[in-house]
N, C-alpha and C positions, 0 to 999 in steps of 0.2 A: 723352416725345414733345413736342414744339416745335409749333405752329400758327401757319403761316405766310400770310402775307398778301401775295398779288404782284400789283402792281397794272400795268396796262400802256395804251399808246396805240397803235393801230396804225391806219395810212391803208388799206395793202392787203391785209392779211391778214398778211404775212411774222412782224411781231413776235407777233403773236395765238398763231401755230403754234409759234413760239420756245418763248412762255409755255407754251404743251399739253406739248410736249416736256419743257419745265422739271418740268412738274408730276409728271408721271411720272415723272421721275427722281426726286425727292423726296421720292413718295408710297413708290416701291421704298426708297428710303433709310429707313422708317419713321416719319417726317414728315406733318403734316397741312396742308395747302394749302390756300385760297382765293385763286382766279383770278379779279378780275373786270377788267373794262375802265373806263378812264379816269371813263365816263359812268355805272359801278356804283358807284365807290366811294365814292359820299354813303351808298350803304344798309349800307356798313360801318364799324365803330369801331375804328382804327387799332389804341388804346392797349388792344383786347383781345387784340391777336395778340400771337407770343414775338421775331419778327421779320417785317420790312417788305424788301422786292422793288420795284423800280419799272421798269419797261421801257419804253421809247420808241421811235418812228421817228424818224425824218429828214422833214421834207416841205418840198421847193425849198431846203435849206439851215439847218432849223431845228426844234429841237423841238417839239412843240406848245405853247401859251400855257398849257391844262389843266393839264400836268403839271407845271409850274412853281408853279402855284398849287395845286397838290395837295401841293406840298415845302411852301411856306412856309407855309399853313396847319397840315400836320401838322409844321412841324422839329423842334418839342420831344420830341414823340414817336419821329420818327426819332432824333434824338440822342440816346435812351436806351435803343436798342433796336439790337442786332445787324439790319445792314442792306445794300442794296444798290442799285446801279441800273448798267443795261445799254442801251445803245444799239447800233440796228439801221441800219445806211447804206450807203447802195450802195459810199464810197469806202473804204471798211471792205475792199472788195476785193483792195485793194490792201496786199501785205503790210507797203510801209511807214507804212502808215495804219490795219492792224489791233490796233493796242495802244491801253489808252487811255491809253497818255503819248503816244501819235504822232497819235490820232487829230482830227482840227480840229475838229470838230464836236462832239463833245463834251469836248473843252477849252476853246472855246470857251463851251459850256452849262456848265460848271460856275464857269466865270468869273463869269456871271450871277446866278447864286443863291448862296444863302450856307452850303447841307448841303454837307457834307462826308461822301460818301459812304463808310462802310469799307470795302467792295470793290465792285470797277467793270470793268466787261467790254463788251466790243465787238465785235458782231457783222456780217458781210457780209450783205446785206438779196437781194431778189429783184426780178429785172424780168421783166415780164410785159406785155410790148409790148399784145399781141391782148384785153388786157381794161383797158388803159387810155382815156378818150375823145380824142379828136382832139387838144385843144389840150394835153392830160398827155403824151400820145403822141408830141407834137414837140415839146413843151421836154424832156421828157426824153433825148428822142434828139438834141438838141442840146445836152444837159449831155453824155450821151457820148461825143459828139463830139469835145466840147472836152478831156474827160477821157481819151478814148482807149478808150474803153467802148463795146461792142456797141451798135448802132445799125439793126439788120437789124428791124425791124418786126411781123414776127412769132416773133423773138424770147421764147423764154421761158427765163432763166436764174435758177437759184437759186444763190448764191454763198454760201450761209452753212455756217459750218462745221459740221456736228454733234457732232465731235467735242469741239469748244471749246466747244458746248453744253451735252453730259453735262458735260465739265469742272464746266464753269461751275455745274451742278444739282448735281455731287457739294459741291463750296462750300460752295453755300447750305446744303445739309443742314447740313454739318458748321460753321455760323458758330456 
């Protein structure tokens, strides 16, 4: 049995529930998990787990600064450890931006740092108009605008896939 370590960053919740889902899938696969958030994982020791997870959002275009510095302080440890990272984005939507060789956003993030992740996955994220504040609520709805993206305000759509999710937890088990 493998004890896995998946660490993750989420703005609205979408990527958070990813990772829950993930975990179950992993836990049924016979697999030991540790889920914590960006802001947990000082109180955990990478180079104890069997493999390493990393999950992100998108926010206005960009990963967060955290996780970035969560790669490069642990890279050695990721480089010698069966591993992963999965990013959550609205344009993920889109089917020809749901792969991670098509997807910009994290082609772009991976440009940035220097891990090399062995496997990489890409998920369609969630809007949620009615629980975002005023000024989230119109840049957003003026990113979908531009993008061709739902824009109706009370709005609540979840675009991600689940099925590309178990996929994706059957994986990880089996890295």
């Amino acid at each position: 049995m493998s004890h896995i370590l998946l660490v993750y960053a989420s703005h609205d919740g979408q990527t958070e529930k990813i990772c829950r889902t993930l975990q179950t899938i992993i836990q049924q696969a016979g697999q030991q998990i540790t889920v914590l958030s960006i802001d947990q994982a000082a109180q955990a020791d990478p180079a104890a787990f069997d493999k390493i997870v990393i999950g992100a959002s998108i926010r206005y275009g960009k990963h967060g600064p955290e996780i970035a510095a969560f790669i490069k302080q642990n890279q050695a440890i990721l480089d010698s450890k069966p591993n992963a990272f999965f990013s959550v984005n609205l344009v993920a939507r889109k089917p020809e931006k749901s792969s991670p060789a098509s997807n910009p956003y994290l082609q772009k993030f991976l440009k940035r740092i220097t891990w090399h992740p062995k496997h990489l996955a890409v998920f369609a994220g969630k809007i949620d108009y009615p629980s975002y504040g005023l000024f989230d609520r119109l840049l957003i709805r003026l990113i979908m605008w531009m993008t061709h993206g739902p824009t109706d305000p009370k709005a609540v759509i979840e675009f991600t896939d689940w099925e590309q999710v178990k996929a994706f937890g059957q994986q990880i088990a089996n890295m």
